[in-house]
C-alpha positions as CSV (number, residue, x, y, z in Angstrom):
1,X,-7.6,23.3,2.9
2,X,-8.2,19.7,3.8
3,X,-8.4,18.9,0.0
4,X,-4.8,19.8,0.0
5,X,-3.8,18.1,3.0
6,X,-5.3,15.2,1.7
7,X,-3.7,15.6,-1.8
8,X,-0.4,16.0,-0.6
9,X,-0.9,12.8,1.7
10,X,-1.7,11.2,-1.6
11,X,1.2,12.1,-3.3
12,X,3.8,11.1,-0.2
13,X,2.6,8.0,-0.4
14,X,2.7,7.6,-4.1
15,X,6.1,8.3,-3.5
16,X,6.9,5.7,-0.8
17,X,5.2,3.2,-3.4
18,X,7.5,4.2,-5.8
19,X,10.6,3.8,-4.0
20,X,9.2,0.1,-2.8
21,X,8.5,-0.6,-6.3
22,X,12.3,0.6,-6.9
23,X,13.5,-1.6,-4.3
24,X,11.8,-4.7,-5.1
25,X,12.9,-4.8,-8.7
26,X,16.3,-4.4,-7.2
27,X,16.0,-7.2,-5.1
28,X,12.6,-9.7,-5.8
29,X,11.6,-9.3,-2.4
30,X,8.4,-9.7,-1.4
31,X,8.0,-7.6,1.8
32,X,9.1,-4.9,-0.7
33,X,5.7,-5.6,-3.0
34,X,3.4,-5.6,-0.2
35,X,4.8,-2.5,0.7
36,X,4.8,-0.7,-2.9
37,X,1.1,-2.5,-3.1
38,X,-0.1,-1.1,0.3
39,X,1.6,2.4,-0.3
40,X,0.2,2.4,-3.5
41,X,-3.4,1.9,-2.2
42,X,-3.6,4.5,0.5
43,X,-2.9,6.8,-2.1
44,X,-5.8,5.1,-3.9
45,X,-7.1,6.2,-1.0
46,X,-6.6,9.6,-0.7
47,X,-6.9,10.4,-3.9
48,X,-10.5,9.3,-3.7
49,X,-11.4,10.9,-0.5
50,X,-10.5,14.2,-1.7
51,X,-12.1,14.2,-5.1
52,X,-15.7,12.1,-4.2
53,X,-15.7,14.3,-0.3
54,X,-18.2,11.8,0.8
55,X,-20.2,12.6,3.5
56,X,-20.0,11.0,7.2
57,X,-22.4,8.4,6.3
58,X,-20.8,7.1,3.6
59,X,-17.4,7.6,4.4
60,X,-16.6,4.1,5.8
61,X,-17.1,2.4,2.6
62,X,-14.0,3.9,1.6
63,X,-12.1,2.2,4.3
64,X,-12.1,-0.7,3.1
65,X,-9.8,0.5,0.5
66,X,-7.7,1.4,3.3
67,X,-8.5,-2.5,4.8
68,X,-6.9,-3.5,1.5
69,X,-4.1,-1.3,1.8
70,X,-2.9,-3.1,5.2
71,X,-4.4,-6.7,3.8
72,X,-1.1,-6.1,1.1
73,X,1.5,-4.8,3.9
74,X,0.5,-7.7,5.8
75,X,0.9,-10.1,3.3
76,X,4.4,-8.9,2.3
77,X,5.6,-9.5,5.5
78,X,4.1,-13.0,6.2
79,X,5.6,-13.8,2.9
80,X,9.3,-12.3,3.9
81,X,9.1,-14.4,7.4
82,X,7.7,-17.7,5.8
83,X,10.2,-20.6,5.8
84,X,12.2,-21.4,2.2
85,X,11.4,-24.6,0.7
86,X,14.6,-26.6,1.5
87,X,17.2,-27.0,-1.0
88,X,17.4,-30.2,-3.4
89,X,21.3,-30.3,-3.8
90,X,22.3,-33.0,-1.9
């Protein structure tokens, strides 16, 4: 049952990267790539933790995937509230 669970977590969040992914060929917004980049880890994610079902031991190591996941989300939205470079027409 928790295979599922965790499969159908995966695919949500394929979903929301997909959408992001829509969004920031619409506009070329970065906030919008970290997100589709961050989304489209945790599904990484899942997807791993349901097929390899490590055990507790090892399970950490695959939070770092998830550490990479928020690294992405955090970059897109230091890179939406960094100042433009100023403009050169006069």
């Amino acid at each position: 049952m928790i295979q599922f669970l965790w499969g159908a977590i995966a695919a949500l969040c394929a979903i929301a990267a997909a959408f992001f992914f829509k969004f920031w060929r619409q506009t070329r917004d970065v906030l919008f790539v970290g997100f589709a980049l961050g989304f489209g880890t945790f599904a990484l994610h899942w997807i791993a933790l349901g097929l390899l079902h490590p055990g507790n031991e090892t399970r950490h190591y695959l939070f770092f995937v998830r550490l990479l996941a928020f690294i992405f989300i955090l970059g897109g939205v230091a890179g939406k509230n960094r100042p433009s470079a100023p403009s050169r027409h006069g």
